[in-house]
C-alpha positions as a LaTeX table, in Angstrom:
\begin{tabular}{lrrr}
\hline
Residue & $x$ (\AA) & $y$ (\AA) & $z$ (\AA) \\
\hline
Unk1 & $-118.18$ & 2.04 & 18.78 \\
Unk2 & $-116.93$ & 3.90 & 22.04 \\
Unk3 & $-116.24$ & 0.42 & 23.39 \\
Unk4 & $-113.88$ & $-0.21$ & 20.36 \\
Unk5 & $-111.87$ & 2.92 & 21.06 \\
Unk6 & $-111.76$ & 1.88 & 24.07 \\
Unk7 & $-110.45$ & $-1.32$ & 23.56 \\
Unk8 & $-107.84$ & 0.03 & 20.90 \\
Unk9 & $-106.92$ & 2.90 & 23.33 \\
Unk10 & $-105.72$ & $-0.08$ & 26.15 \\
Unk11 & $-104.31$ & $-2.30$ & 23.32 \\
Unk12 & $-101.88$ & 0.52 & 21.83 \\
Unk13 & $-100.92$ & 1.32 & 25.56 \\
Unk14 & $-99.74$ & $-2.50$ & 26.54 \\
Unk15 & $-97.95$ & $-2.55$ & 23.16 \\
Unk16 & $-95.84$ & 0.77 & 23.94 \\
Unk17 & $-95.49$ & $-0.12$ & 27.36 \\
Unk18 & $-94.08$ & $-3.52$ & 25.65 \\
Unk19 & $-91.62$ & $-2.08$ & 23.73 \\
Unk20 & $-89.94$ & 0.38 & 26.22 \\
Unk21 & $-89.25$ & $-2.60$ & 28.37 \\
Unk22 & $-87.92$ & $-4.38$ & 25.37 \\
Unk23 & $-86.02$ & $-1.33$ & 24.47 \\
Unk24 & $-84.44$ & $-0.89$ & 27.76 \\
Unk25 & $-83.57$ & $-5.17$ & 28.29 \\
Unk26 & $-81.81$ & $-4.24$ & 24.52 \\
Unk27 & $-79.92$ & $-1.03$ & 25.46 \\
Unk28 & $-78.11$ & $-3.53$ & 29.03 \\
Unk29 & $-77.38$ & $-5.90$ & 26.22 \\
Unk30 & $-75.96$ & $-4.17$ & 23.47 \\
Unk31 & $-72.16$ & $-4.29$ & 23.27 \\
Unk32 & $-70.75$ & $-0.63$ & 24.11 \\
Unk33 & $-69.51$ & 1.41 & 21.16 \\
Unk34 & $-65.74$ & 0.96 & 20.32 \\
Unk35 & $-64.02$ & 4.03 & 21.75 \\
Unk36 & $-62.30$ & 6.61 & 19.49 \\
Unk37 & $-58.38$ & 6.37 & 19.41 \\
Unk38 & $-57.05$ & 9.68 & 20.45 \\
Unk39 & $-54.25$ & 11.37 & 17.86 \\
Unk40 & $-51.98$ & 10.79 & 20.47 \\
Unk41 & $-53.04$ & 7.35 & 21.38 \\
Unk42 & $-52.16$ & 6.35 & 17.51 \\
Unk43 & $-49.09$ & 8.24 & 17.42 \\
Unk44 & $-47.86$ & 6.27 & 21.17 \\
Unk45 & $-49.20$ & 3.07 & 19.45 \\
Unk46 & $-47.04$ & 3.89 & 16.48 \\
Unk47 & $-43.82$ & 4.57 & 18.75 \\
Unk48 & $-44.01$ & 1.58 & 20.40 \\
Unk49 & $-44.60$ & $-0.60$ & 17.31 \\
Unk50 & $-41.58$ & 0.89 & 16.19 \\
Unk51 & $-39.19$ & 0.49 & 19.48 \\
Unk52 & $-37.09$ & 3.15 & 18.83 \\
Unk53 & $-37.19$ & 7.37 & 18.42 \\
Unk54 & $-39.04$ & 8.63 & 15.64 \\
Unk55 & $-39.60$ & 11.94 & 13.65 \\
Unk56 & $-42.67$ & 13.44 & 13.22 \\
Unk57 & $-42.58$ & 12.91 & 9.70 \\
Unk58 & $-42.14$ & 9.15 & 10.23 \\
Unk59 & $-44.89$ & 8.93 & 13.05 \\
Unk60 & $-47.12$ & 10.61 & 10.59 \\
Unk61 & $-46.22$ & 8.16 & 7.65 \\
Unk62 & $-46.38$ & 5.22 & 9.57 \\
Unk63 & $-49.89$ & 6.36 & 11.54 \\
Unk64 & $-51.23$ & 6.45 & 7.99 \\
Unk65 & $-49.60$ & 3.64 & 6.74 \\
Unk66 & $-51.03$ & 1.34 & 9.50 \\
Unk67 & $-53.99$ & 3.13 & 10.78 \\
Unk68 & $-55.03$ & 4.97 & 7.97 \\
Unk69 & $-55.46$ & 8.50 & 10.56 \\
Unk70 & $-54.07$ & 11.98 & 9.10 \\
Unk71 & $-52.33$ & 12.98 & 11.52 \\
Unk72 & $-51.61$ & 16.75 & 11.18 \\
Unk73 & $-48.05$ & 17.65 & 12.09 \\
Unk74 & $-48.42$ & 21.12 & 13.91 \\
Unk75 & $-51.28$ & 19.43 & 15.99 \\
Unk76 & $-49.65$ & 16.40 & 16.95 \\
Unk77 & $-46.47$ & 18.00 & 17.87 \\
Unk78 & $-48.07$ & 19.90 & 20.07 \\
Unk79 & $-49.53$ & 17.36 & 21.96 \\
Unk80 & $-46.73$ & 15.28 & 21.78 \\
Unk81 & $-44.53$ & 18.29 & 23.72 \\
Unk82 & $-47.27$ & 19.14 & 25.92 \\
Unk83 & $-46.77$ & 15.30 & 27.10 \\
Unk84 & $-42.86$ & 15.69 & 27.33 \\
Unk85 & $-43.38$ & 18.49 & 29.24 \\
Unk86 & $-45.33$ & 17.01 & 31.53 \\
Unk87 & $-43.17$ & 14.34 & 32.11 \\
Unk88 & $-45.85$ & 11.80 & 30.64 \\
Unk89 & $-45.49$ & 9.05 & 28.28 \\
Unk90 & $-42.94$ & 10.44 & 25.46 \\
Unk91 & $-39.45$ & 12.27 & 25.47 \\
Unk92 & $-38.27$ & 14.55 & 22.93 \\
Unk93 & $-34.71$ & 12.92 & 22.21 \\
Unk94 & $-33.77$ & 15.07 & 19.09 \\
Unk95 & $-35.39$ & 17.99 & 17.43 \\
Unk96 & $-39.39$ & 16.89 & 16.53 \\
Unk97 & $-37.97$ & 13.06 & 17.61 \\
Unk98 & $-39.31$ & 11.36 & 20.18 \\
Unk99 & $-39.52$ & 8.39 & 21.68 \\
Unk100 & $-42.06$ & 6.57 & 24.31 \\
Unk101 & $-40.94$ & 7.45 & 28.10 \\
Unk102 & $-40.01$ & 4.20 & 29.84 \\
\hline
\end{tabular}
């Protein structure tokens, strides 16, 4: 009987051994998780869709129309400005308008 639990002992050893190298050859094959779009990635996607200025009302309309995200306004204004500010991808053209820096 000893040699039996022996023999079951080795057996259940190859087999995990097994499967962690099958596990890891799956994990380098697996296609990579889609990455989350940013609040501020939808609202530049909307923007350029759209070609021209926007309001934030409209940016948030048309982000749910077409990507189905809630944008909140406070939130997305704010990241919006801190962009204009730095001189990065939008410009505020009217009050809470903007438009996609060139």
């Amino acid at each position: 009987m000893d040699q039996f639990k022996s023999y079951l002992q080795y057996q259940k050893e190859i087999t995990e051994t097994k499967l962690k190298i099958i596990n890891r050859f799956q994990k380098g094959i697996q296609a990579k998780p889609n990455k989350r779009t940013s609040k501020i990635e939808i609202a530049r996607n909307v923007l350029h869709i759209a070609g021209r200025p926007l309001h934030v009302s409209e940016i948030i309309r048309l982000a749910q129309r077409d990507f189905q995200v809630a944008l909140d306004r406070d939130s997305i204004v704010s990241a919006i400005l801190k962009k204009v500010n730095a001189g990065k991808s939008f410009i505020r053209t009217a009050p809470n308008t903007f438009a996609l820096k060139e």
